[in-house]
Structure formats: C-alpha cells, structure tokens
N, C-alpha and C positions, 0 to 999 in steps of 0.2 A: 378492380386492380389488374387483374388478366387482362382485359383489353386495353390498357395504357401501358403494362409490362410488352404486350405483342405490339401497341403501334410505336416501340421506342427502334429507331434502329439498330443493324446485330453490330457493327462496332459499340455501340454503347452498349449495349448486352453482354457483347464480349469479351470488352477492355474495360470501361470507365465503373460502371457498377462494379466488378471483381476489387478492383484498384481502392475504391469506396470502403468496399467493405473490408478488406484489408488494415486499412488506415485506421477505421474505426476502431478493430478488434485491436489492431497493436495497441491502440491510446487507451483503451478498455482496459488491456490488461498491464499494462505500464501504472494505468491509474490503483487496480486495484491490486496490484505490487507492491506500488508506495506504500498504499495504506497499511500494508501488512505489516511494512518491513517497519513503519513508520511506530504502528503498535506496537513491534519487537522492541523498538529502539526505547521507547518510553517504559514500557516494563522493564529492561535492562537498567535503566536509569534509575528506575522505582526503587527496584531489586539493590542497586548499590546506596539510595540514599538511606536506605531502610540498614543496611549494615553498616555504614560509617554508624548512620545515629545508636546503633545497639556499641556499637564500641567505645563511642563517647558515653553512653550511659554505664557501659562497663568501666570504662576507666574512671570514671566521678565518683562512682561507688567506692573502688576500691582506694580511692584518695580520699575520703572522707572515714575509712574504716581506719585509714594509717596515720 
C-alpha cells in the first residue's frame, strides 16, 4: 500500500484523496444523522401513539362506568 500511496502523484496526494475523504465523511455522518434523528422521530411517534390510545382507553372506561 506504501508504495502505490508513494507512486501516486503529490496533486493527487494533495487535492484529490483529501477532497475523497471529505465527501465520504460528510455522507458518513449525514447517513448516520439520519438514522438517529430518524429513530428519534419514530420513538416520538411511538410515544404519542401510546398516549392517544391510553386516553381513548381512559375515556371508554369512564363511558361505560356512566
């Protein structure tokens, strides 16, 4: 790997690989952003479908006691 990293030349050493890896890391962490935020969003979701239904179960209850 050393000696194909040394017979590249120093523009490509200097620009193009930096630029590479750049890209990568942004898409890298853009990807795994998503998925966080992505998780967040579905637990949130979870979280509200989980209260509507206790409130409907609250309220059946108490229509059925009256």
């Amino acid at each position: 790997m050393a000696e194909f990293w040394k017979s590249l030349p120093g523009w490509v050493r200097n620009v193009v690989v930096p630029i590479i890896v750049l890209v990568v890391a942004w898409k890298v962490l853009w990807a795994v952003l998503g998925a966080v935020l992505g998780l967040l969003s579905f637990l949130v979701s979870a979280l509200v479908l989980v209260g509507i239904a206790a409130a409907v179960v609250i309220l059946v209850k108490k229509a059925v006691k009256s």
